[in-house]
N, C-alpha and C positions, 0 to 999 in steps of 0.2 A: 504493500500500500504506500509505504514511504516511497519507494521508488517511483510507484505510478503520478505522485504526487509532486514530485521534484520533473516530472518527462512533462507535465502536463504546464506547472510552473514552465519551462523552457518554453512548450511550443509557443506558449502567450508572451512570453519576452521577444521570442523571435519576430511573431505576427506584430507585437506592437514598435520594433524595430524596423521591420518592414513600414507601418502606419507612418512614422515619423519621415522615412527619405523620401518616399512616395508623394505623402502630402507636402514635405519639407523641401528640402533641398531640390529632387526633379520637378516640381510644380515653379518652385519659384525661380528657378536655369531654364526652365524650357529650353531641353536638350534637341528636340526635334524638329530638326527645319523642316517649313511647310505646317504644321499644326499648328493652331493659334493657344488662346488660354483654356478655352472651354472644352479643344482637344486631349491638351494636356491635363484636365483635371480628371474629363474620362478615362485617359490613360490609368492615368493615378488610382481611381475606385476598380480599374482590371487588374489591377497589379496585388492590390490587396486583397481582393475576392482571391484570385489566384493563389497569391499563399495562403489563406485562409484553408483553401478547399484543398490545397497538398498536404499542409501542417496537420489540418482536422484537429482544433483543440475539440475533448468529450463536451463543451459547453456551447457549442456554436454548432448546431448543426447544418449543413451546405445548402438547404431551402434558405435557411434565415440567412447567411452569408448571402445569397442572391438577393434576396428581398433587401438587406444593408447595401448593396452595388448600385440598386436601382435606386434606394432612397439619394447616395451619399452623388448618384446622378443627375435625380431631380436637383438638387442642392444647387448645383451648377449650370443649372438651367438648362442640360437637355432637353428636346422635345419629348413631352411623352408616350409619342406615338413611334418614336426610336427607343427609345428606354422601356416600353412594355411591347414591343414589336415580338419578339419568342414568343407571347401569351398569346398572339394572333396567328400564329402560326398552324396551321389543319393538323400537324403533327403532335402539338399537346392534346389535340382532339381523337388523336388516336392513341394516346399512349394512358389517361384518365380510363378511357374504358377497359383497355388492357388490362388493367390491376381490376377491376370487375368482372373481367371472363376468367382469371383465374382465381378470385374468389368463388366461382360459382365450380370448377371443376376442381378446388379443394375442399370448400366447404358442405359440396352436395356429394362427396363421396366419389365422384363421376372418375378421377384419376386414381382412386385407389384402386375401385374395380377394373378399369384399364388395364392397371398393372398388374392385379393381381391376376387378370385374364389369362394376360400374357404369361410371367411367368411362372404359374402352375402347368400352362401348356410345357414345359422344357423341364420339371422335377430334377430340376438340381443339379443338371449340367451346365458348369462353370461357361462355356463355350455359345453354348445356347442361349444360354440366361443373359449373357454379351450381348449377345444377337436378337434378345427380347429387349431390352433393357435400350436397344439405339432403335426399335421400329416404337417403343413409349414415348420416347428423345421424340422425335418427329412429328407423331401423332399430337403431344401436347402441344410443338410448337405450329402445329396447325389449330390448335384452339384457343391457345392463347399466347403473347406477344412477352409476355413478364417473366423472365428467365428465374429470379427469384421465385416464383409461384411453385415451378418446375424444380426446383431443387429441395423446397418446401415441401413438396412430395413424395419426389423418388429418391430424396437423401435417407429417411429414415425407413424406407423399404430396403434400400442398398443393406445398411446398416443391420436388418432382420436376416436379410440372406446370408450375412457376413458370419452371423450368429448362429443361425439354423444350420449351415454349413459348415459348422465349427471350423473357420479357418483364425487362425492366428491374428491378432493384429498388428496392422502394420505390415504385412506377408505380404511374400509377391503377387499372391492369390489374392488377399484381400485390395487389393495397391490394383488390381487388373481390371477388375468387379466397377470398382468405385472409380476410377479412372475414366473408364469405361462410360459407365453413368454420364459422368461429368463432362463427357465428350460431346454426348447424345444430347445433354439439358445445353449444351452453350453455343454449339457451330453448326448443326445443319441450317439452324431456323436463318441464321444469316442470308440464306438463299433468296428469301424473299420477304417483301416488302414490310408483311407482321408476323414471319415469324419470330422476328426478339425486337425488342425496343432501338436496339438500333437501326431499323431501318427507319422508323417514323421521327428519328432524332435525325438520320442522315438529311431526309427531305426539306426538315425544320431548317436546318443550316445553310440549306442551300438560298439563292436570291430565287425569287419569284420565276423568271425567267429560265431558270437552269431545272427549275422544278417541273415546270410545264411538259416534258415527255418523258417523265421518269413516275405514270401510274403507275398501278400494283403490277399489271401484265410485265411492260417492257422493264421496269426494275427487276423483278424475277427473272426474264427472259437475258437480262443481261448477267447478272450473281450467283442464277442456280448452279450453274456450272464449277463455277471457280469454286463456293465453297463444298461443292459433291466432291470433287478432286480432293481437296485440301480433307475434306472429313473422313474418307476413304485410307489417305495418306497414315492420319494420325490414328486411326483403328490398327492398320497391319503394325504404324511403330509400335504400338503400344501389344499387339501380340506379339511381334519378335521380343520385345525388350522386358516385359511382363507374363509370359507366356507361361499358363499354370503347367503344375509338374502332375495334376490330377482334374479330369477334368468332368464325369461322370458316375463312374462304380462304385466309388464310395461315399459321393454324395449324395444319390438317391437313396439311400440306407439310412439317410439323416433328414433329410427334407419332408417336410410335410402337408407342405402346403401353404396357403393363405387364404385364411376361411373369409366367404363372403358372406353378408347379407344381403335378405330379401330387393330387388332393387327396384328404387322410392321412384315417385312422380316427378320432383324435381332432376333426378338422374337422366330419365326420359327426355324429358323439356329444356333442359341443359344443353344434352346432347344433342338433340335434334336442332337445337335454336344455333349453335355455337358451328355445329356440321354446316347448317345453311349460309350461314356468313362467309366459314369458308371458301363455299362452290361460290359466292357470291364474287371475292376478290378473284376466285380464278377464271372465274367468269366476263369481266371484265371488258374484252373487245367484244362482247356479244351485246349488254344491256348499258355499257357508255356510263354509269355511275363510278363515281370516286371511292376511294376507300372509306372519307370519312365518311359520307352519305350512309354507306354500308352498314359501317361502324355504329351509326348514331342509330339507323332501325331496329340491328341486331338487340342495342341497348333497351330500345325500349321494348324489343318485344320479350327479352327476360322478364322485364318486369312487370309488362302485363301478362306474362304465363305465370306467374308468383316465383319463377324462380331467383327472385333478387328482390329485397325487400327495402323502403327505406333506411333502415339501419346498415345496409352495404357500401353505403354514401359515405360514411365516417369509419368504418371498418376496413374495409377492401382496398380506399383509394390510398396509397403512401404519400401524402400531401407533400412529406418534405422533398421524394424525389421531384415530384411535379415540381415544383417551386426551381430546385436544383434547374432542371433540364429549363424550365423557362427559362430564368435569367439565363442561363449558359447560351438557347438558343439567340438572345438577345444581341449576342455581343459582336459576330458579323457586320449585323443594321449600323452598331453604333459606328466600328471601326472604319465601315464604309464613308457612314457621312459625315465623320470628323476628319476622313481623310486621308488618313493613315494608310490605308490599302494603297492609294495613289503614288504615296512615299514611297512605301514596301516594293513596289512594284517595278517603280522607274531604278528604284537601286537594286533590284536581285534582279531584273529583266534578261539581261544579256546571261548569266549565269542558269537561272529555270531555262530560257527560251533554247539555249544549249544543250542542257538537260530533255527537255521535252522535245525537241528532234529524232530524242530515242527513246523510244519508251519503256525497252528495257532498262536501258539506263536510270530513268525517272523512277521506275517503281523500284528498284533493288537499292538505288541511294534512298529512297526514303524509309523503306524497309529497315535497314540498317540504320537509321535516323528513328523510326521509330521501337525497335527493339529497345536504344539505346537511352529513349527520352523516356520511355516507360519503368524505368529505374527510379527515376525522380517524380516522374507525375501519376500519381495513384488515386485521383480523383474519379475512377473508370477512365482514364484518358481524355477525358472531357476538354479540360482546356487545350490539350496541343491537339486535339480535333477540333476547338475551335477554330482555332490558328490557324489548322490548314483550309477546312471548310473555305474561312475565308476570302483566300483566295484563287476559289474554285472559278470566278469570274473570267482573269485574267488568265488562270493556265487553260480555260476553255480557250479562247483565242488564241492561243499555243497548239491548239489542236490535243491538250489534254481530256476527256471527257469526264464530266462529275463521275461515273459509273468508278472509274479508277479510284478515285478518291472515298467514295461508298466503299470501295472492297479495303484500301485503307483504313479506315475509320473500324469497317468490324475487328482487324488484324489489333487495331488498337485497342480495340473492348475487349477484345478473347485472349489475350496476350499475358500468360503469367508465368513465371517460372520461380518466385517467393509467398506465402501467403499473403503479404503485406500488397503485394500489386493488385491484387482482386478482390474484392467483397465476395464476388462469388465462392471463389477459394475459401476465403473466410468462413461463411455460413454454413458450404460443404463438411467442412471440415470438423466443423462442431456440430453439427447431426448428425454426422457417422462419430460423434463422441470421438475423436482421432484415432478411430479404429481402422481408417478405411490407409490413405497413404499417406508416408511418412515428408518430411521435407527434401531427403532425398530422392526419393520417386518424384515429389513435382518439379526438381530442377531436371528430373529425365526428362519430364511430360513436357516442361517449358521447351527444351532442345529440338524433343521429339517436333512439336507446335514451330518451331522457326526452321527446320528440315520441311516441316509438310506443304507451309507457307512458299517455301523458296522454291521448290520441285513444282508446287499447284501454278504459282505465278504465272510460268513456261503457254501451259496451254490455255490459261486465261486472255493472257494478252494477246493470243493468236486466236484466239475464238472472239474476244470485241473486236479483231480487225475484220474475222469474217462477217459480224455484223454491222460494218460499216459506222462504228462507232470511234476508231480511231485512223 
């Protein structure tokens, strides 16, 4: 406790050292030619949102850090039609309901019995149970977008198998299982558009303009690919490099199953409501609706089937994320029309526009750029996706296409090779009670994850070229 107490005292010396050069000294040098004062003040509330959101003191959580960004923005007289610009964004409207579709397939039981469908089909075959456990992975991330919900789930079923299986903890066996899971809950869904919250964070980031041919269809049509490869990639590392030494005979001797109950009306109307949405987004070039349009029917016909009740509203939704993702989506709008993009641009021009000639070249420098920044920024990667988002404008007229920078951005979400980089890791980790892998197994799985990445890249980039995208 004393020590946690002394780490926590720092982070806040740090943060308020930060407060002081930010507002202090860079506000009143305005370091940066070409931004006026009202530039440089919004600099100054990104700068401190930023360490705010690295540092993470336990008493500030990263929604209020945002809502402090935008206040400490108003102050300065931003417009606040740039300073709440992320809140208007369709992609907070798709990510709000998100945390209410998988309230409905946790709390109505609808994911357990999934899983437990699944694997009682496979009695206790390590190998199987793999192969049940990533067709769960996909299925949820076709019902719901909240990768959290998904781990909330099938972490503490992982953790029963673990048990019922009497495999050791920490074992290569248990480290394959939960790996495994963990592959299934984080990287197919990237494919498209909701399967995980970052695709409707990718959109959010984008300008209006760059958003406009990236619906549900063609963003899928351009991602499924790349992360199918990339997910494929990291299953074989992960059976070469984890590969049980036992993988059926003597665990069906052990297993017994996972007893269901009777299943309820909201199970039914859950599923049936949540499948409809689905076919809805994949449906897409045929009935010309938007996602959120989609989104917003689906929502309300839960709630008029009963299967979401007003008290879902204060339960379900994670206010702090929303907040977080808003202001974060915000900060594009501002950096654009303070200016700074402009700056950015005319000074790295010749440098990107060299870079983006090749496109190999562009993705693998920034790959290597982003393994390396995800050491320090553990906010999910938010802000150095900010960053890049950014300047998704200018490297389009480079002949860069957003698609690129989308499959970047998930690389930066699913990117972990510490627990300390990932919340997901984190929550994993503590519902399999640290039964499941040890810290050495996920510096394998991190390797594994930047191997699968580097090899997947290859025929991504050749498949947007065959779709004329680059």
């Amino acid at each position: 406790m004393r020590n946690q107490r002394v780490i926590e005292s720092l982070k806040w010396f740090v943060l308020g050292a930060v407060a002081v050069y930010a507002f202090g000294p860079f506000y009143s040098l305005q370091p940066l030619q070409g931004l006026d004062r009202a530039g440089h003040w919004a600099i100054s509330c990104i700068i401190l949102a930023l360490a705010a959101w690295m540092i993470y003191p336990n008493r500030l959580p990263r929604g209020v850090t945002g809502v402090l960004m935008m206040g400490l923005m108003l102050i300065g007289a931003l417009p606040y039609e740039d300073v709440f610009s992320g809140f208007t964004s369709s992609a907070v409207w798709i990510i709000i309901p998100a945390f209410l579709f998988g309230h409905v397939i946790q709390e109505t039981g609808l994911g357990m019995r999934l899983t437990a469908i699944i694997l009682n089909r496979f009695q206790g075959d390590i190998l199987h149970t793999a192969l049940g456990l990533t067709l769960i992975g996909i299925v949820f991330s076709m019902l719901t977008p909240s990768i959290t919900v998904r781990i909330a789930i099938m972490m503490p079923i992982v953790l029963g198998i673990i048990k019922a299986l009497q495999l050791p903890g920490r074992s290569r066996e248990a480290a394959f299982i939960s790996l495994v899971a963990y592959t299934a809950i984080l990287i197919p869904g990237n494919g498209w558009l909701t399967g995980s919250l970052v695709g409707p964070i990718n959109i959010g980031l984008l300008s209006p303009e760059l958003r406009l041919g990236l619906d549900w269809f063609n963003y899928t049509r351009a991602l499924i690919l790349p992360w199918s490869v990339i997910t494929v990639l990291l299953l074989l590392f992960l059976f070469l490099v984890f590969r049980p030494k036992h993988t059926s005979a003597e665990n069906a001797n052990v297993y017994h199953g996972i007893t269901l109950e009777p299943i309820s009306r909201k199970e039914i109307s859950g599923g049936a409501i949540l499948g409809l949405c689905f076919l809805g987004y994949l449906t897409t070039p045929l009935h010309g609706l938007d996602s959120v349009t989609i989104t917003a029917v689906t929502l309300f016909l839960l709630f008029f089937a009963g299967t979401l009740s007003v008290h879902a509203l204060s339960t379900g939704v994670n206010w702090d994320v929303v907040l977080f993702i808003g202001s974060i989506m915000s900060i594009p709008m501002i950096l654009e029309k303070i200016g700074l993009i402009t700056v950015l641009t005319e000074g790295l021009e010749p440098l990107v526009s060299q870079a983006a000639a090749q496109v190999y070249l562009f993705v693998y420098a920034m790959l290597l750029l982003i393994f390396f920044i995800r050491l320090l920024d553990v906010a999910w990667g938010l802000p150095s996706l900010t960053l890049l988002m950014a300047f998704a404008p200018s490297l389009y007229e480079l002949g860069i296409h957003p698609v690129v920078l989308c499959f970047l951005s998930g690389v930066i979400q699913c990117f972990t090779i510490l627990h300390y980089m990932s919340p997901f890791a984190i929550i994993s980790s503590n519902l399999l009670e640290n039964q499941g892998w040890s810290e050495r197994h996920l510096v394998l799985y991190g390797l594994g994850f930047i191997l699968a990445v580097s090899l997947g890249a290859i025929p991504s980039i050749w498949y947007w070229k065959l779709l004329g995208l680059l």
